[in-house]
C-alpha positions in Angstrom: 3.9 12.2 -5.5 4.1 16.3 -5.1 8.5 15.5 -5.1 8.6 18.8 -8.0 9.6 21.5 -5.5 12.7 19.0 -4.1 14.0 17.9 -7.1 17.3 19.6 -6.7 17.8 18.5 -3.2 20.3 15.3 -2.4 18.2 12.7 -1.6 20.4 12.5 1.7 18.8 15.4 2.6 15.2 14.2 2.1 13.3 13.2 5.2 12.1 9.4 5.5 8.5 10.0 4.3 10.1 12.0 1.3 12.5 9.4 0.5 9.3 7.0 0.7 7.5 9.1 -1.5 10.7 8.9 -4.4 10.2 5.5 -3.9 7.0 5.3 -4.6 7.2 7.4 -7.4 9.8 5.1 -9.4 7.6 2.4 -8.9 4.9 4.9 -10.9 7.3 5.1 -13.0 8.5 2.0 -13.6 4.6 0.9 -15.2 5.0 -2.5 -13.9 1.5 -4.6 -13.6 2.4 -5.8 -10.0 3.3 -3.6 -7.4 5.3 -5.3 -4.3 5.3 -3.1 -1.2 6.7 -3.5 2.0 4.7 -1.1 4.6 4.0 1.8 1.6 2.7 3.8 4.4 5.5 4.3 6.7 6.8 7.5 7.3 3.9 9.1 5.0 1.3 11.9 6.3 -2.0 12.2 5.6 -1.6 14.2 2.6 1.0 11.4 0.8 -1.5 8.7 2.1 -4.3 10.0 0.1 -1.5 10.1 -2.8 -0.6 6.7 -1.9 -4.6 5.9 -2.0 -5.1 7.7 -5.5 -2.2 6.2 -7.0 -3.1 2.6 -6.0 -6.4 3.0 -7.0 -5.3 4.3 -10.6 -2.8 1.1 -11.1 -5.6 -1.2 -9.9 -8.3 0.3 -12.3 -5.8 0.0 -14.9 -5.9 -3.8 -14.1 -3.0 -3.6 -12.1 -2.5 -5.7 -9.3 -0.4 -5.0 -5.6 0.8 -7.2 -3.1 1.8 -5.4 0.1 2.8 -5.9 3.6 1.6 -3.7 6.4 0.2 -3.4 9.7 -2.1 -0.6 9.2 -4.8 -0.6 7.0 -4.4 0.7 3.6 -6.5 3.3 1.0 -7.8 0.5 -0.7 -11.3 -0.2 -1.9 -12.0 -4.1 -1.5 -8.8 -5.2 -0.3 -8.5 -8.9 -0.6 -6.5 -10.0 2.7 -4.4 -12.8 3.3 -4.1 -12.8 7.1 -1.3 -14.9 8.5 -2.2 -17.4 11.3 -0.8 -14.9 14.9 -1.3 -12.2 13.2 -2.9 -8.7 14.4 -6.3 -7.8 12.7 -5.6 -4.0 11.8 -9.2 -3.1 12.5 -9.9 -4.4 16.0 -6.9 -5.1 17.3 -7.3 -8.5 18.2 -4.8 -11.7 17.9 -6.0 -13.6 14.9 -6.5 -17.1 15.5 -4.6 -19.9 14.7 -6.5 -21.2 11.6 -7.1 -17.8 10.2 -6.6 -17.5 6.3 -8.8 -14.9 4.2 -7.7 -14.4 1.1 -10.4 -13.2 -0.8 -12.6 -10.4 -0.2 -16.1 -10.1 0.1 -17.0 -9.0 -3.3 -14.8 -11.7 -5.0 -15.9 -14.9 -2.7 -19.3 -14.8 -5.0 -17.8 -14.4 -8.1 -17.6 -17.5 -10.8 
């Protein structure tokens, strides 16, 4: 999660998006096969994001599998989406409605 050049540093001293990145990195670390994560993105830049992305990516092609919370899309190839009924749709914007539930994605919906 690039943390090498601030490893003697307090972590009081680290800004949010590098105590995110710590975070992150302990669950790395940790080799768990479900990742839970609370808005992974907050407080990230763009750089960390696409760290974020790769990392994710890895743990899922490793047969790894994340639940996370968040309000802005994340790096994710086929996301499945479980959209709660009220909720924003983090692509257009809009109020979903009421009776809204997705929880699979396209690609699984066909399979067996």
């Amino acid at each position: 999660m690039d943390l090498v050049h601030l490893a003697d540093l307090p972590a009081r001293l680290l800004s949010a998006g590098q105590k995110r990145r710590t975070a992150l990195a302990r669950v790395l670390l940790a080799q768990a096969p479900l990742w839970l994560l609370d808005e992974p993105s907050l407080g990230l830049d763009t750089a960390a994001i696409a760290l974020l992305g790769e990392a994710m990516a890895a743990h899922r092609a490793r047969g790894g599998l994340i639940i996370a919370t968040t309000h802005v899309p994340l790096p994710l190839e086929s996301p499945a989406t479980l959209a709660l009924p009220g909720a924003m749709d983090s692509i257009t914007g809009n109020i979903l409605p009421e009776t809204h539930w997705s929880l699979a994605s396209e690609d699984e919906e066909n399979r067996p």
